[in-house]
BANU-914768 format. One record per residue: residue number from 1; residue in one letter; x, y, z of N, C-alpha, C, CB in turn. Coordinates in nm, 3 decimals. Glycine has a CB too. Layout:
# residues N
   num   residu       n.X       n.Y       n.Z      ca.X      ca.Y      ca.Z       c.X       c.Y       c.Z      cb.X      cb.Y      cb.Z
   NUM        a         X         Y         Z         X         Y         Z         X         Y         Z         X         Y         Z
...
This chain:
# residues 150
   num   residu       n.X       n.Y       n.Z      ca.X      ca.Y      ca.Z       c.X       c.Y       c.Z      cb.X      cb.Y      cb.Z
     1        x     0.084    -0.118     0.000     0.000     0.000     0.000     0.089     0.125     0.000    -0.095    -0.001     0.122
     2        x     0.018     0.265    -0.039     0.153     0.326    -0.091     0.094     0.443    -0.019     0.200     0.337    -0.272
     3        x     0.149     0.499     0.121     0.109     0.575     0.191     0.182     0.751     0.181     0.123     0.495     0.309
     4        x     0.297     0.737     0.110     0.342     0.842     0.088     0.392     0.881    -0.022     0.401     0.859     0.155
     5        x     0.351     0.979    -0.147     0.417     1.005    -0.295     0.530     1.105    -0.307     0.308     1.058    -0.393
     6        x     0.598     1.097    -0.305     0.729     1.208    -0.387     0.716     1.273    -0.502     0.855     1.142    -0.430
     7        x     0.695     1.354    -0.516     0.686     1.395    -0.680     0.753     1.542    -0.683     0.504     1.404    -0.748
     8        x     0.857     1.527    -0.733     0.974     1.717    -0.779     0.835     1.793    -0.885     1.213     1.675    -0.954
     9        x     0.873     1.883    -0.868     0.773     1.979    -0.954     0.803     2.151    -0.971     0.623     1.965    -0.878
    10        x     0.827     2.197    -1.095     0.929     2.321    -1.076     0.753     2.420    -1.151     1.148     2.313    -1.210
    11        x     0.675     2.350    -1.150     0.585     2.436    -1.161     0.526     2.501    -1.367     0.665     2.554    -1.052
    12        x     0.606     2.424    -1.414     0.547     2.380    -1.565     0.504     2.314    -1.604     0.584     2.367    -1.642
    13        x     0.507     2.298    -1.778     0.398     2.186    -1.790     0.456     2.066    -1.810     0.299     2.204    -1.901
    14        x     0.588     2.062    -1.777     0.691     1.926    -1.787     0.592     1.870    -1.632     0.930     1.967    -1.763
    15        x     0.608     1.913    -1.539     0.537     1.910    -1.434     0.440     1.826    -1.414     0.499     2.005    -1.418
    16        x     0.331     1.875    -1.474     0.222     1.900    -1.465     0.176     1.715    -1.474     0.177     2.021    -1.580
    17        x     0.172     1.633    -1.574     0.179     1.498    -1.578     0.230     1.399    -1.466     0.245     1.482    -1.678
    18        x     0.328     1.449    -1.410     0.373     1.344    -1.325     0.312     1.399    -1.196     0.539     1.320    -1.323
    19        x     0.246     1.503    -1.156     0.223     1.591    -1.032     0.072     1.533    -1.070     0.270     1.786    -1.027
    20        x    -0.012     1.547    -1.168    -0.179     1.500    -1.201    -0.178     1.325    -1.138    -0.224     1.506    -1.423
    21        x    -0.047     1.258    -1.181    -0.048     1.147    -1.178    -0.052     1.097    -1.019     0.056     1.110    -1.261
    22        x     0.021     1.204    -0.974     0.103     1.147    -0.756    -0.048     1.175    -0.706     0.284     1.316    -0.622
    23        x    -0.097     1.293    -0.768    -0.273     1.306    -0.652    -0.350     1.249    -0.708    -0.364     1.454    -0.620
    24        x    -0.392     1.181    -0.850    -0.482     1.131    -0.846    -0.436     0.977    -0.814    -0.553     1.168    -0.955
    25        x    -0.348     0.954    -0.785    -0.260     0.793    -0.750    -0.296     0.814    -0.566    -0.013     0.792    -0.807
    26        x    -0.284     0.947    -0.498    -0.307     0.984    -0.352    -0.453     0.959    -0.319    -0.271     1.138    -0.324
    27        x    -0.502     1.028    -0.404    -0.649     1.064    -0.408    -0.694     0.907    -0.382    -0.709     1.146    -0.566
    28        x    -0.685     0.809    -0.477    -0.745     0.675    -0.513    -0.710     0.599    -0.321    -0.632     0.580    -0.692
    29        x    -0.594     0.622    -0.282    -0.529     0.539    -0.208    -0.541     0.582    -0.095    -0.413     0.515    -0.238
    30        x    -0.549     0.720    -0.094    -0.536     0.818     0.074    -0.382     0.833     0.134    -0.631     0.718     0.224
    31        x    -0.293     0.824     0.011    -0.180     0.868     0.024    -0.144     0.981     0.049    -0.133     0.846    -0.048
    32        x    -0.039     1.052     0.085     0.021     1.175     0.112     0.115     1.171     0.001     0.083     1.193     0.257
    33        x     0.065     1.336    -0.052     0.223     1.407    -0.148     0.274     1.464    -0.087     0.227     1.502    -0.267
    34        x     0.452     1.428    -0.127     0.548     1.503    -0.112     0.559     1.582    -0.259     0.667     1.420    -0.064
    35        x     0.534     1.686    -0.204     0.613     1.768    -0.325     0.742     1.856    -0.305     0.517     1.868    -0.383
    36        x     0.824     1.819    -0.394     1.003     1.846    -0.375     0.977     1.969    -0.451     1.145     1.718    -0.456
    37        x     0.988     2.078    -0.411     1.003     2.229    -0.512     1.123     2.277    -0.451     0.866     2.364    -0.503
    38        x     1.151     2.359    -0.566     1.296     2.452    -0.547     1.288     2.535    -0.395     1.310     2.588    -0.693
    39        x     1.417     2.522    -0.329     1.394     2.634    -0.192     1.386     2.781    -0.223     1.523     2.629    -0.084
    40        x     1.287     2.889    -0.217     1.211     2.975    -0.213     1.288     3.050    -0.088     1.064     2.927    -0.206
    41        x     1.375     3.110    -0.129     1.438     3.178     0.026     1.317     3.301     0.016     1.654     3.256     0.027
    42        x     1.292     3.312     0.196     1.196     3.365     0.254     1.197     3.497     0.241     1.189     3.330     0.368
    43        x     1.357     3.510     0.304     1.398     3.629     0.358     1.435     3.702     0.221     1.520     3.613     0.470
    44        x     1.442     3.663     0.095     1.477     3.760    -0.002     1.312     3.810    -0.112     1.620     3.673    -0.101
    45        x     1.343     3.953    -0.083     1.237     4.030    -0.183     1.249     3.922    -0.335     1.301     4.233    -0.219
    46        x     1.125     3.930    -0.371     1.072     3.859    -0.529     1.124     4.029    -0.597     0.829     3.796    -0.551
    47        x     1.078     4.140    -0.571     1.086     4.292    -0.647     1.238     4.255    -0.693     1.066     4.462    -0.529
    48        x     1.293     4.273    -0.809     1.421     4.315    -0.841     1.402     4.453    -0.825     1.475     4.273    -0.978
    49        x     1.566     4.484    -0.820     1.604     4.606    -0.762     1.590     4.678    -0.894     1.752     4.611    -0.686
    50        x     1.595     4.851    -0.929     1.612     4.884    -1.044     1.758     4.858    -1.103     1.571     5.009    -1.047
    51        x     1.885     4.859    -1.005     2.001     4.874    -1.043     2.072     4.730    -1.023     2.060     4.990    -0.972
    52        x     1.995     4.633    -1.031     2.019     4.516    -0.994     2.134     4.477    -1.166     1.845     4.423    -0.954
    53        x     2.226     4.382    -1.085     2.300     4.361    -1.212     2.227     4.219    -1.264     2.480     4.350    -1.187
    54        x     2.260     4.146    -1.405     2.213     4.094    -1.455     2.211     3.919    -1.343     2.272     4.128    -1.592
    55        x     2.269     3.892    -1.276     2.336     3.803    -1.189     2.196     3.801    -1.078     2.507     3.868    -1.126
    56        x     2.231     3.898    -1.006     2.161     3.982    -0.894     1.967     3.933    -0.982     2.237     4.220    -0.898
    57        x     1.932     3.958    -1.103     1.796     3.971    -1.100     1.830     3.812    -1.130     1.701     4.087    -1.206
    58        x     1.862     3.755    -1.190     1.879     3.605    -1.239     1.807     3.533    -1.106     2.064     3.552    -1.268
    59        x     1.897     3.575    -0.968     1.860     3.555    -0.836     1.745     3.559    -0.774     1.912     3.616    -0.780
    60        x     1.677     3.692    -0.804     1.582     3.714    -0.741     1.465     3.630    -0.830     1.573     3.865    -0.719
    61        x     1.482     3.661    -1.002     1.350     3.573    -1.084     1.368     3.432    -1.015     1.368     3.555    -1.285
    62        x     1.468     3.320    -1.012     1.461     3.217    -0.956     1.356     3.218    -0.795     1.612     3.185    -0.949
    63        x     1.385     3.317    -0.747     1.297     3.287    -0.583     1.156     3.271    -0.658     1.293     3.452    -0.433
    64        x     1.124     3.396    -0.705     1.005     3.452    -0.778     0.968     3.339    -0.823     1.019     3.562    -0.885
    65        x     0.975     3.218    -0.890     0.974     3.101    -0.924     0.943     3.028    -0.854     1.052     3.067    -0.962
    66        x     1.072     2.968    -0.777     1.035     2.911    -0.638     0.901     2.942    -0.586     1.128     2.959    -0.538
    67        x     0.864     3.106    -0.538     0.776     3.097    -0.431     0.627     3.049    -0.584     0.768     3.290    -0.304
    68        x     0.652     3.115    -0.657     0.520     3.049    -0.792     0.497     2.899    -0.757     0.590     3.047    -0.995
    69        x     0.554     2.789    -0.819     0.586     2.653    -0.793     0.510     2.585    -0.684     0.721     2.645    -0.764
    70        x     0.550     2.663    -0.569     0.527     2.602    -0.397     0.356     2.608    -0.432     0.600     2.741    -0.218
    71        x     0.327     2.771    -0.483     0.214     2.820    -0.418     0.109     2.739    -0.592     0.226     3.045    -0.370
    72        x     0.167     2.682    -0.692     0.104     2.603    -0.780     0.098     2.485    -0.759     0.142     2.610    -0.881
    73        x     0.206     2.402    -0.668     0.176     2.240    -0.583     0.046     2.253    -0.514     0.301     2.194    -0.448
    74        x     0.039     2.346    -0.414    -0.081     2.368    -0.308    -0.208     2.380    -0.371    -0.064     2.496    -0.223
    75        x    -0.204     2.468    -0.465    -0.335     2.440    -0.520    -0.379     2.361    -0.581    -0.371     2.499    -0.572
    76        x    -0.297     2.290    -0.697    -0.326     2.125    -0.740    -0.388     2.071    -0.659    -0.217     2.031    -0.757
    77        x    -0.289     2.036    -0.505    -0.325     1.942    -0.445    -0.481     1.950    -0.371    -0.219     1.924    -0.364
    78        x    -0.498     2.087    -0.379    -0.629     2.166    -0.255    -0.729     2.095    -0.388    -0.640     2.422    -0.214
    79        x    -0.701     2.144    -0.517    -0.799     2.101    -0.640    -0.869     1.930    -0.629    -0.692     2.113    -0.798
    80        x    -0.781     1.881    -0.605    -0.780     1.724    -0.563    -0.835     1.631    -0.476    -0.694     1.699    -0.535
    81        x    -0.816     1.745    -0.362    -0.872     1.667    -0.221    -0.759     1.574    -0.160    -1.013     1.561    -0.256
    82        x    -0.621     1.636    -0.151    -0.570     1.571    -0.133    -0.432     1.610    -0.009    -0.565     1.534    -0.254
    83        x    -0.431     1.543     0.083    -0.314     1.609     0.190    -0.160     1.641     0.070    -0.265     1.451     0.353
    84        x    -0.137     1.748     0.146     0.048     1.787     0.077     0.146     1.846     0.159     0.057     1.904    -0.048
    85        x     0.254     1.771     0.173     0.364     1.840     0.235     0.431     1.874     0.170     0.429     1.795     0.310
    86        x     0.554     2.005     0.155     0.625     2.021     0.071     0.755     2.029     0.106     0.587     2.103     0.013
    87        x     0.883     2.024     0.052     1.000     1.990     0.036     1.080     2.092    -0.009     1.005     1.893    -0.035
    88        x     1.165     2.142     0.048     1.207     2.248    -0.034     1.391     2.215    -0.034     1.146     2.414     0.041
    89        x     1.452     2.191    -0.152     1.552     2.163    -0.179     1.652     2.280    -0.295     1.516     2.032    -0.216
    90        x     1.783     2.301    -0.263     1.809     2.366    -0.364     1.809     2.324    -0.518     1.905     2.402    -0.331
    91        x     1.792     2.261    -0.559     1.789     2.211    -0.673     1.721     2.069    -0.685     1.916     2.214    -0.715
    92        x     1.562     2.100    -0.705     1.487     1.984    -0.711     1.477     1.874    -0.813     1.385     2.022    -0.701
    93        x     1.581     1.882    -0.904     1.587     1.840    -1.022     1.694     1.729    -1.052     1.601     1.947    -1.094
    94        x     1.779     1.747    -0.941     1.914     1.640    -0.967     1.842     1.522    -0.860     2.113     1.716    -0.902
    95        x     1.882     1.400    -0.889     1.889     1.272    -0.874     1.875     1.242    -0.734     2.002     1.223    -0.929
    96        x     2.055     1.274    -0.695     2.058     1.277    -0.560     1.952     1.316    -0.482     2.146     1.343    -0.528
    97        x     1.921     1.475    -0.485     1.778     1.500    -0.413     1.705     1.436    -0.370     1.703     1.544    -0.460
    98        x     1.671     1.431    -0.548     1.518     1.293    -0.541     1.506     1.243    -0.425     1.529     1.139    -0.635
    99        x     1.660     1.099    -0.463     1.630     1.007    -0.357     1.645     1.012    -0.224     1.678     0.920    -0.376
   100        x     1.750     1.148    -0.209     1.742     1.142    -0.090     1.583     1.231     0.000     1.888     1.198    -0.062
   101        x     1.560     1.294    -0.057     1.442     1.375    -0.025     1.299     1.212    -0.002     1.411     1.520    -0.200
   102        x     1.318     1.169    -0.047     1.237     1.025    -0.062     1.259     0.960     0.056     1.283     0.924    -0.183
   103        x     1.381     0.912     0.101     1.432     0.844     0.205     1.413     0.931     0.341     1.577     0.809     0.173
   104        x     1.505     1.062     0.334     1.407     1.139     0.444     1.282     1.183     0.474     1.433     1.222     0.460
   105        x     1.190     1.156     0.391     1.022     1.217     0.404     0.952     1.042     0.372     0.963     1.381     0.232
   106        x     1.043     0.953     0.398     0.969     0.796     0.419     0.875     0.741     0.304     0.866     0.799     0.553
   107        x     0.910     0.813     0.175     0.813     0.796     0.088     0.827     0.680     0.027     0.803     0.890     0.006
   108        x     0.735     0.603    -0.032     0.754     0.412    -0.057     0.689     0.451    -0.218     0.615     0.256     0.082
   109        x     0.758     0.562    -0.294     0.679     0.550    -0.424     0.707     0.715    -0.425     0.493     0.476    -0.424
   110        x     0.779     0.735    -0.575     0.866     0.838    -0.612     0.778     0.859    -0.773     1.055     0.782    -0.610
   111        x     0.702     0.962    -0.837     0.645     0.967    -0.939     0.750     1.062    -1.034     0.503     1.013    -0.912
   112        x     0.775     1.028    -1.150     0.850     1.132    -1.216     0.812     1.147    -1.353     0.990     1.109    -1.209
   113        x     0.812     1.282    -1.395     0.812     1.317    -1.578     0.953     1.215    -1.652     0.859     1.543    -1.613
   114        x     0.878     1.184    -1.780     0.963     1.093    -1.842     1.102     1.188    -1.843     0.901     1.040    -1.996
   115        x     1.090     1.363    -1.869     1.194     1.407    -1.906     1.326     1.448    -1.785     1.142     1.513    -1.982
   116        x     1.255     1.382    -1.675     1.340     1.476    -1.567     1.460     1.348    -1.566     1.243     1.522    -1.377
   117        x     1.517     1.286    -1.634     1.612     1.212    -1.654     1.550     1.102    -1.555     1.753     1.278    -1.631
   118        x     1.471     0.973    -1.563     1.415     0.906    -1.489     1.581     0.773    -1.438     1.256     0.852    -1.581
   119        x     1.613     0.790    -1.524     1.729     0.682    -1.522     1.835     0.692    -1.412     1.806     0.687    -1.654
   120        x     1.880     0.795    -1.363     1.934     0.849    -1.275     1.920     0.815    -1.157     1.918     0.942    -1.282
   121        x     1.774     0.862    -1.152     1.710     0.831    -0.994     1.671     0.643    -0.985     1.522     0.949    -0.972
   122        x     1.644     0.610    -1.103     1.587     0.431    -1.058     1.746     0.398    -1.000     1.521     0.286    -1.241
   123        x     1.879     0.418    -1.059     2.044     0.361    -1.039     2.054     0.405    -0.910     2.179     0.426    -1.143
   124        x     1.995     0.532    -0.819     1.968     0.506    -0.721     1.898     0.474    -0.620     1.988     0.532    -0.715
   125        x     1.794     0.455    -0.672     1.681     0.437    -0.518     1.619     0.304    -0.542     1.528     0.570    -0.500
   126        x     1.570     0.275    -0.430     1.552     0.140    -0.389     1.429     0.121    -0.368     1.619     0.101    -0.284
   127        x     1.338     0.249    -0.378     1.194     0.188    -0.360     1.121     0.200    -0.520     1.096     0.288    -0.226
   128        x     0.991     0.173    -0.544     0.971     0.206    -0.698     0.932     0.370    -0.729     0.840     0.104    -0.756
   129        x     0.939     0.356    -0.876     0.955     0.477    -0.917     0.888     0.480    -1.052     1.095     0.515    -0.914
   130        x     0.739     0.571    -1.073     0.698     0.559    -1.141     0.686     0.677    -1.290     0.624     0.520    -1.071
   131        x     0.706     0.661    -1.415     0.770     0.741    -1.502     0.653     0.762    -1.582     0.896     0.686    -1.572
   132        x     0.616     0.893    -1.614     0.491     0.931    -1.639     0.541     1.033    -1.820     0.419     1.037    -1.471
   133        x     0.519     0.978    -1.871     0.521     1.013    -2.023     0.472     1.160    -2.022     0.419     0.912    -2.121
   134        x     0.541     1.222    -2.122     0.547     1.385    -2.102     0.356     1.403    -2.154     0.705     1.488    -2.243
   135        x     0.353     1.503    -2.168     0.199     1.561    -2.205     0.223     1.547    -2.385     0.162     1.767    -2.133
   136        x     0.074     1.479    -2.420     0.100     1.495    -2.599     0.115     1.619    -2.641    -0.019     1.448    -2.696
   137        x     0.185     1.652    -2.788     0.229     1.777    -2.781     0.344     1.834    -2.752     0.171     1.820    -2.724
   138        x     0.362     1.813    -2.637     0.495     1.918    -2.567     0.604     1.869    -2.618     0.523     1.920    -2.397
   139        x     0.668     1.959    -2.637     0.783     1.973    -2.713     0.909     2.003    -2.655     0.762     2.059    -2.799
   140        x     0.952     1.864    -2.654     1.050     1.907    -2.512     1.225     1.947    -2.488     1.038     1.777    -2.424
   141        x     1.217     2.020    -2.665     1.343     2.108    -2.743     1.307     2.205    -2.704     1.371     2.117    -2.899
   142        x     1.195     2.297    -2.639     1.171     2.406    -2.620     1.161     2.457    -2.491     1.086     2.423    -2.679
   143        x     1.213     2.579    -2.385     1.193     2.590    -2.279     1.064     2.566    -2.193     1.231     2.678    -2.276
   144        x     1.014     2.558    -2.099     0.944     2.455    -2.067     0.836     2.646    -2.030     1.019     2.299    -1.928
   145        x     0.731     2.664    -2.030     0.615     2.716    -2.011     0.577     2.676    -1.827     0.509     2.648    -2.138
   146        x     0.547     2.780    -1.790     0.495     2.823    -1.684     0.318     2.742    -1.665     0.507     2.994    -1.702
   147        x     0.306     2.717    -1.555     0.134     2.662    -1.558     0.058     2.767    -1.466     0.106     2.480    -1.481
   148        x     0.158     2.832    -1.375     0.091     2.910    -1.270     0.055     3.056    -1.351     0.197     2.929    -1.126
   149        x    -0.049     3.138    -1.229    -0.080     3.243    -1.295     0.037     3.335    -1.228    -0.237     3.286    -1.281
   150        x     0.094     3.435    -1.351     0.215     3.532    -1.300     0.144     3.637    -1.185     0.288     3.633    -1.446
């Protein structure tokens, strides 16, 4: 029985498939999502500065992101009917994370987009891991589109 889901999610429509897949897989079972999103530092303003150098706004759009992401998991999941904890890692996207974010939040079932390099994470982790085919359409030579509202 699969009481807790993992699923990374940066809040596009690469996203969006493997994140539909962890709550309605929660939903069916009365599982709990983990959702792994980028860490959203608290303490830094989303406003770029006017004199901000190109580095400096790079910084701040990434939070701006981050805090988007967090606050587009929550509502999925609220859409759903479904409990969510969230995860906040610097880089929700590499492997390591994954599994380790999995192993510390006890999760027995890791959901992932075909594109987030699925191969990586099965060479390491030990519980299953389920690989959710991108959305028809998407085109996944092209930067990936936003799902949240700006």
């Amino acid at each position: 029985m699969v009481r807790r889901i993992l699923v990374p999610c940066d809040g596009t429509e690469r996203c969006a498939p493997a994140l539909a897949t962890a709550l309605d897989l929660a939903r069916q079972s009365g599982a709990i999502v983990v959702g792994l999103v980028a860490d959203a530092e608290a303490e830094t303003e989303a406003e770029v500065p006017a004199d901000a150098d190109p580095l400096h706004a790079a910084h701040f759009d990434s939070v701006a992101l981050a805090q988007d992401a967090q606050a587009y998991v929550r509502r999925c999941a609220g859409e759903h009917g479904v409990r969510l904890e969230t995860v906040a890692c610097a880089d929700p996207d590499r492997a390591d994370n994954i599994v380790r974010a999995a192993q510390v939040q006890g999760c027995d079932l890791i959901v992932l987009g075909a594109d987030s390099h699925p191969g990586r994470v099965l060479q390491r982790c030990a519980i299953p891991v389920l690989v959710v085919p991108a959305a028809p359409g998407t085109d996944q030579s092209l930067p990936a589109q936003r799902l949240y509202d700006a």
